[in-house]
C-alpha positions in Angstrom: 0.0 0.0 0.0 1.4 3.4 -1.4 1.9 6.0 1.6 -0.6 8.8 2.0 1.2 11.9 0.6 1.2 15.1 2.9 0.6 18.3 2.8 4.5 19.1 1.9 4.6 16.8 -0.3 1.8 19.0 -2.9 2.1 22.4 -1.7 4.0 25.4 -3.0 6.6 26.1 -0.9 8.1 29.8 -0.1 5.0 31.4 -1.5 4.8 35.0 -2.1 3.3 36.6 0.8 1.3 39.8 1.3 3.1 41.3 4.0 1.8 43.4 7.1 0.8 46.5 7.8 0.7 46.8 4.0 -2.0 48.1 1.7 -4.6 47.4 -0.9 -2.5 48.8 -3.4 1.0 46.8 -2.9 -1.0 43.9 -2.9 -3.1 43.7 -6.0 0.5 45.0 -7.8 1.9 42.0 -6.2 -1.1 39.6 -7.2 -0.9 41.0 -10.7 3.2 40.4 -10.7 2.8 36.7 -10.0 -0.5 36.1 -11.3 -1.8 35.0 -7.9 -5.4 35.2 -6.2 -5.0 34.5 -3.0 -1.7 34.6 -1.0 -0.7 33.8 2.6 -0.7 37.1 5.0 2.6 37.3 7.5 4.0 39.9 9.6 8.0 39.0 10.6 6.9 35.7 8.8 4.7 34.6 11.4 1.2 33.4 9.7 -1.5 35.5 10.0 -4.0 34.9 8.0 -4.8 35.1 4.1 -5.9 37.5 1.1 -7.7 36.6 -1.9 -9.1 38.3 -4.9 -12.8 38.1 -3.4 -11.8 39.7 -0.2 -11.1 42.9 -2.2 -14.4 42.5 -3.9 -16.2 42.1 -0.4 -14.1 45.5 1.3 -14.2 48.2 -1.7 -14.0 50.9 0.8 -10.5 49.7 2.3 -7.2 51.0 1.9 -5.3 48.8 4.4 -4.4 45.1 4.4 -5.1 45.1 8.4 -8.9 45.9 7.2 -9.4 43.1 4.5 -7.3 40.1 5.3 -8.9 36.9 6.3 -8.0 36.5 10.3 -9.8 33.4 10.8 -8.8 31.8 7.6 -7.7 27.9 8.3 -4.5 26.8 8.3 -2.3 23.4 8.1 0.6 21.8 9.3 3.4 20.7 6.6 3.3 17.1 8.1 -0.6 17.0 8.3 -2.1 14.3 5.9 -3.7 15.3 2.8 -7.3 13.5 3.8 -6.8 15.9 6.7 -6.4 19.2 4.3 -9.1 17.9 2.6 -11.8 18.1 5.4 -9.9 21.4 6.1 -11.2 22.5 2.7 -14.6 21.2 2.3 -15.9 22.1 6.1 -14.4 25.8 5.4 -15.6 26.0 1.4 -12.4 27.4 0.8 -9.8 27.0 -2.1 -6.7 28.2 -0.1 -4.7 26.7 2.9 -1.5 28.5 4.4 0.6 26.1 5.4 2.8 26.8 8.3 5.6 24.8 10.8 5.4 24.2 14.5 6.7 27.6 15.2 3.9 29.5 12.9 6.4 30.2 10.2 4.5 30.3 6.7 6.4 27.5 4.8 3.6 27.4 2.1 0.2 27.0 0.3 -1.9 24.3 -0.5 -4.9 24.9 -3.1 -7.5 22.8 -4.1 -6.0 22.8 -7.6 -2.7 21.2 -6.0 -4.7 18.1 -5.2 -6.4 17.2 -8.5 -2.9 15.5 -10.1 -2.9 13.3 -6.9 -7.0 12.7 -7.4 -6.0 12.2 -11.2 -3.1 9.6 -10.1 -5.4 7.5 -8.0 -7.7 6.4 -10.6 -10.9 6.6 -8.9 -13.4 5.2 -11.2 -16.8 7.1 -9.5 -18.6 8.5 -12.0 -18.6 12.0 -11.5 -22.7 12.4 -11.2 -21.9 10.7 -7.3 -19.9 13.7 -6.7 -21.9 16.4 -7.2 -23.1 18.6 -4.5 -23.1 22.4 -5.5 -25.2 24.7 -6.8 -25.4 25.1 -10.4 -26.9 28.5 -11.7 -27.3 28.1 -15.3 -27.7 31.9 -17.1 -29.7 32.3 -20.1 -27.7 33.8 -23.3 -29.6 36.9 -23.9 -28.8 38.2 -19.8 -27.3 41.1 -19.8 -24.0 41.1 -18.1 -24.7 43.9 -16.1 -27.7 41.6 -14.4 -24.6 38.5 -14.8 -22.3 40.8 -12.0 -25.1 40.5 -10.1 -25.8 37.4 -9.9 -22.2 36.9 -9.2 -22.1 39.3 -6.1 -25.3 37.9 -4.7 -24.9 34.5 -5.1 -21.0 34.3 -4.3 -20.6 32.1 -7.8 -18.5 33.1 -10.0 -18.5 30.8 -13.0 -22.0 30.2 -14.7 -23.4 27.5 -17.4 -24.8 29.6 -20.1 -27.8 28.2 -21.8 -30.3 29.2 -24.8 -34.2 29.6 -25.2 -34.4 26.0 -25.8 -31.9 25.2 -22.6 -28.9 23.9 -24.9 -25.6 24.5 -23.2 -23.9 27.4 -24.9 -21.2 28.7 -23.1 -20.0 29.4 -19.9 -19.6 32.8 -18.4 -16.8 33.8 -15.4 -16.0 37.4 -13.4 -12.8 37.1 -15.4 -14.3 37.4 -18.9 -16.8 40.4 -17.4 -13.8 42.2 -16.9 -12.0 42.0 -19.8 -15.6 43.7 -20.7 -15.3 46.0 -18.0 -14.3 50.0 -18.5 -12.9 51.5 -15.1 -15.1 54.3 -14.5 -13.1 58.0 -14.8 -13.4 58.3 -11.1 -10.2 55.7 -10.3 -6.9 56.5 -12.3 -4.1 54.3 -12.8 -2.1 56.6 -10.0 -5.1 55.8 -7.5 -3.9 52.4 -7.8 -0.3 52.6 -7.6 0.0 52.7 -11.5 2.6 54.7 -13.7 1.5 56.0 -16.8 4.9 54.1 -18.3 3.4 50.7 -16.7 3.3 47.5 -18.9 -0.4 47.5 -20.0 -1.4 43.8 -19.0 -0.4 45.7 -15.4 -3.8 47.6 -16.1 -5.3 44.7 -17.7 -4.9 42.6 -14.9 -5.7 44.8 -12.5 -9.3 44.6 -14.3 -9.5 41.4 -13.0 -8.7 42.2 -9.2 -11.1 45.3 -9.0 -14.3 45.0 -6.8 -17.9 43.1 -8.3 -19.8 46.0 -7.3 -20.7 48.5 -10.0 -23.6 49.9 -8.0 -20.9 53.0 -7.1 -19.8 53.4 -10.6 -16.6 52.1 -10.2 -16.8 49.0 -12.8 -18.9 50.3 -16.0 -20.0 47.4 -18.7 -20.9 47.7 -22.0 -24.6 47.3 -23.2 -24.5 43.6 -23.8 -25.0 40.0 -23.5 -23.8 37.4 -22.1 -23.5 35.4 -25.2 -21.2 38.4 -26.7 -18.5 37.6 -23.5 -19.1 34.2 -23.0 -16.7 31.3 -23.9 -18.0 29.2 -26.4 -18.6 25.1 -26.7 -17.4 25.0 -23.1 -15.1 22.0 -22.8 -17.8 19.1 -20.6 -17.8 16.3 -18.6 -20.6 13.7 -19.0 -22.1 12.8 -15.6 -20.6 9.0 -16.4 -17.2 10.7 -16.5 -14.8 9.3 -13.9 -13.5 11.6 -11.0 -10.2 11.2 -11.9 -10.6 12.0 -15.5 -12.4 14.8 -15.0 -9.4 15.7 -12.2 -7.1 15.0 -15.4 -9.1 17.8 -17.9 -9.3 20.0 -15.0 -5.7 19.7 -14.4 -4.7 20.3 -18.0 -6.8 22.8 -18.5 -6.2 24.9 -15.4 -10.1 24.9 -15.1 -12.0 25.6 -11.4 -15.2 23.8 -12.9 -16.7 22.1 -15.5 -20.8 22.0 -17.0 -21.7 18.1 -16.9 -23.9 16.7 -19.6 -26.0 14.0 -20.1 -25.7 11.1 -22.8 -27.7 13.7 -24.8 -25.7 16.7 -23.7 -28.0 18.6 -21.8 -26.8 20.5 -19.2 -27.2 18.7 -15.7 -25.0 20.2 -13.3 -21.7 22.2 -12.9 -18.6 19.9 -11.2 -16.2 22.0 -9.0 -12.6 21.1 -7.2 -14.5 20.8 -4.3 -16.7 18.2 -5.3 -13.6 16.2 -6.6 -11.5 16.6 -3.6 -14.2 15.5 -1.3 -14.0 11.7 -2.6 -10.7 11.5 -0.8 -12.4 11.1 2.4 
Protein backbone atom coordinates (compact mmCIF):
# COMPACT_ATOMS: atom_id res chain seq x y z
CA UNK A 1 0.00 0.00 0.00
CA UNK A 2 1.40 3.43 -1.42
CA UNK A 3 1.88 5.96 1.56
CA UNK A 4 -0.62 8.78 1.99
CA UNK A 5 1.16 11.94 0.57
CA UNK A 6 1.25 15.09 2.90
CA UNK A 7 0.62 18.27 2.82
CA UNK A 8 4.48 19.09 1.85
CA UNK A 9 4.59 16.77 -0.34
CA UNK A 10 1.84 19.00 -2.88
CA UNK A 11 2.14 22.44 -1.71
CA UNK A 12 3.99 25.36 -3.03
CA UNK A 13 6.60 26.09 -0.85
CA UNK A 14 8.07 29.77 -0.10
CA UNK A 15 4.95 31.42 -1.51
CA UNK A 16 4.76 35.00 -2.07
CA UNK A 17 3.28 36.65 0.78
CA UNK A 18 1.25 39.77 1.30
CA UNK A 19 3.13 41.28 4.04
CA UNK A 20 1.79 43.43 7.07
CA UNK A 21 0.76 46.51 7.84
CA UNK A 22 0.72 46.81 4.02
CA UNK A 23 -2.00 48.12 1.68
CA UNK A 24 -4.63 47.36 -0.93
CA UNK A 25 -2.52 48.76 -3.36
CA UNK A 26 1.04 46.81 -2.94
CA UNK A 27 -1.04 43.95 -2.94
CA UNK A 28 -3.08 43.65 -6.05
CA UNK A 29 0.48 45.03 -7.79
CA UNK A 30 1.93 42.03 -6.19
CA UNK A 31 -1.13 39.65 -7.25
CA UNK A 32 -0.87 40.95 -10.68
CA UNK A 33 3.23 40.39 -10.69
CA UNK A 34 2.83 36.73 -10.01
CA UNK A 35 -0.47 36.12 -11.34
CA UNK A 36 -1.80 35.00 -7.93
CA UNK A 37 -5.42 35.21 -6.23
CA UNK A 38 -4.98 34.53 -3.04
CA UNK A 39 -1.74 34.62 -1.03
CA UNK A 40 -0.66 33.81 2.65
CA UNK A 41 -0.67 37.09 5.02
CA UNK A 42 2.56 37.29 7.46
CA UNK A 43 4.02 39.94 9.59
CA UNK A 44 8.02 38.95 10.60
CA UNK A 45 6.93 35.72 8.78
CA UNK A 46 4.66 34.55 11.40
CA UNK A 47 1.23 33.43 9.74
CA UNK A 48 -1.52 35.49 10.00
CA UNK A 49 -4.03 34.89 8.02
CA UNK A 50 -4.81 35.06 4.06
CA UNK A 51 -5.90 37.46 1.14
CA UNK A 52 -7.75 36.64 -1.95
CA UNK A 53 -9.07 38.32 -4.89
CA UNK A 54 -12.77 38.12 -3.44
CA UNK A 55 -11.84 39.75 -0.16
CA UNK A 56 -11.05 42.91 -2.22
CA UNK A 57 -14.38 42.47 -3.86
CA UNK A 58 -16.19 42.15 -0.41
CA UNK A 59 -14.11 45.48 1.33
CA UNK A 60 -14.18 48.23 -1.68
CA UNK A 61 -14.02 50.85 0.80
CA UNK A 62 -10.51 49.65 2.26
CA UNK A 63 -7.17 50.99 1.91
CA UNK A 64 -5.30 48.83 4.36
CA UNK A 65 -4.38 45.09 4.44
CA UNK A 66 -5.11 45.05 8.38
CA UNK A 67 -8.87 45.95 7.23
CA UNK A 68 -9.40 43.11 4.49
CA UNK A 69 -7.27 40.08 5.28
CA UNK A 70 -8.85 36.94 6.33
CA UNK A 71 -7.96 36.51 10.27
CA UNK A 72 -9.79 33.37 10.80
CA UNK A 73 -8.76 31.78 7.65
CA UNK A 74 -7.69 27.87 8.30
CA UNK A 75 -4.49 26.84 8.26
CA UNK A 76 -2.28 23.40 8.14
CA UNK A 77 0.62 21.81 9.29
CA UNK A 78 3.37 20.74 6.61
CA UNK A 79 3.27 17.10 8.09
CA UNK A 80 -0.61 16.96 8.27
CA UNK A 81 -2.12 14.26 5.93
CA UNK A 82 -3.70 15.27 2.77
CA UNK A 83 -7.26 13.45 3.82
CA UNK A 84 -6.85 15.95 6.74
CA UNK A 85 -6.42 19.25 4.35
CA UNK A 86 -9.13 17.88 2.60
CA UNK A 87 -11.81 18.12 5.43
CA UNK A 88 -9.89 21.40 6.13
CA UNK A 89 -11.22 22.49 2.70
CA UNK A 90 -14.59 21.20 2.28
CA UNK A 91 -15.90 22.10 6.08
CA UNK A 92 -14.44 25.79 5.39
CA UNK A 93 -15.59 26.00 1.42
CA UNK A 94 -12.44 27.44 0.78
CA UNK A 95 -9.77 26.96 -2.08
CA UNK A 96 -6.69 28.18 -0.07
CA UNK A 97 -4.71 26.74 2.88
CA UNK A 98 -1.54 28.53 4.39
CA UNK A 99 0.58 26.08 5.40
CA UNK A 100 2.83 26.78 8.28
CA UNK A 101 5.61 24.84 10.78
CA UNK A 102 5.45 24.25 14.48
CA UNK A 103 6.68 27.65 15.16
CA UNK A 104 3.90 29.52 12.89
CA UNK A 105 6.36 30.25 10.15
CA UNK A 106 4.47 30.27 6.68
CA UNK A 107 6.37 27.51 4.78
CA UNK A 108 3.64 27.37 2.09
CA UNK A 109 0.24 27.05 0.34
CA UNK A 110 -1.86 24.33 -0.47
CA UNK A 111 -4.86 24.92 -3.09
CA UNK A 112 -7.51 22.78 -4.14
CA UNK A 113 -6.01 22.79 -7.57
CA UNK A 114 -2.75 21.23 -6.03
CA UNK A 115 -4.68 18.09 -5.19
CA UNK A 116 -6.44 17.24 -8.50
CA UNK A 117 -2.86 15.53 -10.06
CA UNK A 118 -2.85 13.29 -6.91
CA UNK A 119 -7.03 12.65 -7.36
CA UNK A 120 -5.96 12.24 -11.23
CA UNK A 121 -3.12 9.56 -10.06
CA UNK A 122 -5.43 7.54 -8.01
CA UNK A 123 -7.68 6.44 -10.59
CA UNK A 124 -10.89 6.59 -8.92
CA UNK A 125 -13.44 5.18 -11.20
CA UNK A 126 -16.80 7.09 -9.50
CA UNK A 127 -18.57 8.51 -12.01
CA UNK A 128 -18.64 12.05 -11.46
CA UNK A 129 -22.70 12.39 -11.16
CA UNK A 130 -21.93 10.67 -7.29
CA UNK A 131 -19.89 13.65 -6.75
CA UNK A 132 -21.94 16.44 -7.24
CA UNK A 133 -23.06 18.64 -4.51
CA UNK A 134 -23.06 22.41 -5.46
CA UNK A 135 -25.24 24.70 -6.77
CA UNK A 136 -25.45 25.11 -10.43
CA UNK A 137 -26.95 28.51 -11.67
CA UNK A 138 -27.25 28.13 -15.33
CA UNK A 139 -27.67 31.88 -17.11
CA UNK A 140 -29.67 32.33 -20.11
CA UNK A 141 -27.67 33.81 -23.30
CA UNK A 142 -29.60 36.92 -23.91
CA UNK A 143 -28.83 38.17 -19.81
CA UNK A 144 -27.34 41.10 -19.76
CA UNK A 145 -23.99 41.10 -18.10
CA UNK A 146 -24.70 43.93 -16.09
CA UNK A 147 -27.73 41.56 -14.41
CA UNK A 148 -24.55 38.51 -14.77
CA UNK A 149 -22.32 40.81 -11.97
CA UNK A 150 -25.09 40.52 -10.06
CA UNK A 151 -25.81 37.43 -9.85
CA UNK A 152 -22.25 36.89 -9.20
CA UNK A 153 -22.10 39.26 -6.10
CA UNK A 154 -25.33 37.86 -4.67
CA UNK A 155 -24.92 34.55 -5.07
CA UNK A 156 -21.05 34.29 -4.35
CA UNK A 157 -20.56 32.07 -7.78
CA UNK A 158 -18.46 33.09 -10.03
CA UNK A 159 -18.45 30.84 -13.00
CA UNK A 160 -22.04 30.23 -14.69
CA UNK A 161 -23.42 27.55 -17.38
CA UNK A 162 -24.75 29.59 -20.07
CA UNK A 163 -27.85 28.22 -21.79
CA UNK A 164 -30.31 29.19 -24.76
CA UNK A 165 -34.15 29.64 -25.20
CA UNK A 166 -34.36 26.03 -25.79
CA UNK A 167 -31.88 25.21 -22.65
CA UNK A 168 -28.88 23.90 -24.86
CA UNK A 169 -25.60 24.50 -23.22
CA UNK A 170 -23.88 27.40 -24.86
CA UNK A 171 -21.17 28.66 -23.14
CA UNK A 172 -20.03 29.44 -19.92
CA UNK A 173 -19.55 32.79 -18.42
CA UNK A 174 -16.83 33.76 -15.38
CA UNK A 175 -15.96 37.42 -13.43
CA UNK A 176 -12.79 37.07 -15.42
CA UNK A 177 -14.34 37.40 -18.93
CA UNK A 178 -16.76 40.38 -17.36
CA UNK A 179 -13.84 42.16 -16.86
CA UNK A 180 -12.05 42.04 -19.78
CA UNK A 181 -15.59 43.70 -20.66
CA UNK A 182 -15.32 46.01 -17.99
CA UNK A 183 -14.28 50.00 -18.45
CA UNK A 184 -12.89 51.51 -15.13
CA UNK A 185 -15.13 54.30 -14.53
CA UNK A 186 -13.07 58.01 -14.82
CA UNK A 187 -13.37 58.34 -11.09
CA UNK A 188 -10.22 55.74 -10.31
CA UNK A 189 -6.87 56.46 -12.30
CA UNK A 190 -4.12 54.30 -12.76
CA UNK A 191 -2.12 56.59 -10.00
CA UNK A 192 -5.06 55.82 -7.46
CA UNK A 193 -3.95 52.36 -7.75
CA UNK A 194 -0.27 52.57 -7.55
CA UNK A 195 0.01 52.73 -11.49
CA UNK A 196 2.61 54.65 -13.66
CA UNK A 197 1.45 55.99 -16.79
CA UNK A 198 4.94 54.13 -18.26
CA UNK A 199 3.44 50.65 -16.68
CA UNK A 200 3.26 47.51 -18.95
CA UNK A 201 -0.45 47.48 -19.99
CA UNK A 202 -1.36 43.75 -18.97
CA UNK A 203 -0.35 45.66 -15.41
CA UNK A 204 -3.82 47.62 -16.06
CA UNK A 205 -5.34 44.71 -17.74
CA UNK A 206 -4.89 42.56 -14.88
CA UNK A 207 -5.66 44.84 -12.46
CA UNK A 208 -9.31 44.57 -14.33
CA UNK A 209 -9.47 41.37 -13.02
CA UNK A 210 -8.73 42.18 -9.20
CA UNK A 211 -11.11 45.30 -8.98
CA UNK A 212 -14.30 44.98 -6.75
CA UNK A 213 -17.92 43.06 -8.33
CA UNK A 214 -19.82 45.96 -7.29
CA UNK A 215 -20.70 48.46 -10.05
CA UNK A 216 -23.62 49.94 -8.01
CA UNK A 217 -20.95 53.03 -7.09
CA UNK A 218 -19.84 53.45 -10.59
CA UNK A 219 -16.62 52.10 -10.23
CA UNK A 220 -16.80 48.99 -12.83
CA UNK A 221 -18.94 50.35 -16.00
CA UNK A 222 -19.95 47.45 -18.66
CA UNK A 223 -20.90 47.67 -22.03
CA UNK A 224 -24.63 47.31 -23.16
CA UNK A 225 -24.52 43.63 -23.80
CA UNK A 226 -25.05 39.99 -23.49
CA UNK A 227 -23.83 37.44 -22.12
CA UNK A 228 -23.53 35.37 -25.20
CA UNK A 229 -21.24 38.39 -26.71
CA UNK A 230 -18.55 37.64 -23.54
CA UNK A 231 -19.09 34.23 -22.99
CA UNK A 232 -16.67 31.29 -23.93
CA UNK A 233 -18.03 29.19 -26.37
CA UNK A 234 -18.56 25.13 -26.69
CA UNK A 235 -17.38 24.96 -23.06
CA UNK A 236 -15.08 22.05 -22.85
CA UNK A 237 -17.79 19.05 -20.62
CA UNK A 238 -17.75 16.26 -18.64
CA UNK A 239 -20.57 13.69 -19.01
CA UNK A 240 -22.12 12.75 -15.63
CA UNK A 241 -20.61 9.04 -16.37
CA UNK A 242 -17.19 10.69 -16.55
CA UNK A 243 -14.83 9.25 -13.86
CA UNK A 244 -13.48 11.56 -10.97
CA UNK A 245 -10.19 11.20 -11.94
CA UNK A 246 -10.59 12.02 -15.54
CA UNK A 247 -12.44 14.82 -15.02
CA UNK A 248 -9.39 15.70 -12.20
CA UNK A 249 -7.07 14.98 -15.41
CA UNK A 250 -9.05 17.77 -17.86
CA UNK A 251 -9.32 20.04 -14.96
CA UNK A 252 -5.66 19.71 -14.44
CA UNK A 253 -4.72 20.31 -18.03
CA UNK A 254 -6.84 22.82 -18.54
CA UNK A 255 -6.19 24.86 -15.44
CA UNK A 256 -10.07 24.95 -15.13
CA UNK A 257 -11.99 25.56 -11.44
CA UNK A 258 -15.23 23.84 -12.89
CA UNK A 259 -16.71 22.12 -15.54
CA UNK A 260 -20.78 21.97 -17.01
CA UNK A 261 -21.69 18.09 -16.87
CA UNK A 262 -23.89 16.66 -19.56
CA UNK A 263 -26.05 13.98 -20.08
CA UNK A 264 -25.74 11.12 -22.81
CA UNK A 265 -27.75 13.69 -24.79
CA UNK A 266 -25.72 16.69 -23.69
CA UNK A 267 -28.03 18.57 -21.77
CA UNK A 268 -26.75 20.48 -19.16
CA UNK A 269 -27.19 18.70 -15.66
CA UNK A 270 -24.99 20.18 -13.26
CA UNK A 271 -21.66 22.21 -12.89
CA UNK A 272 -18.62 19.91 -11.19
CA UNK A 273 -16.20 21.98 -9.02
CA UNK A 274 -12.64 21.11 -7.21
CA UNK A 275 -14.47 20.77 -4.31
CA UNK A 276 -16.75 18.21 -5.33
CA UNK A 277 -13.62 16.15 -6.56
CA UNK A 278 -11.46 16.65 -3.59
CA UNK A 279 -14.17 15.50 -1.26
CA UNK A 280 -14.04 11.72 -2.60
CA UNK A 281 -10.69 11.48 -0.81
CA UNK A 282 -12.37 11.08 2.38
Amino acid sequence: MKEEKKVKDLMTEDPINAELPGNRVDVINKMIEHELTGMPVVKDSELKGLITRIDFFKNPGEDQLALIYRKDQPDILQDASIKEATKIFIENETHYLPVKDEKNSCVGILTTADILPYISEKEIQLPVEEVIGRECVPLYEKTPIKVALQTMSLTGIYAFPVVDGETVLTGIITDRDLFDMSEINGQIEKSDLGLEDDEESWSWQGLKNVMKLYYEESMIDLPNICVDDVMVEDPLTVYDQTTVSKAAQMMTENDFGQLPVVNEMDSLEAMLYELDLIETLL
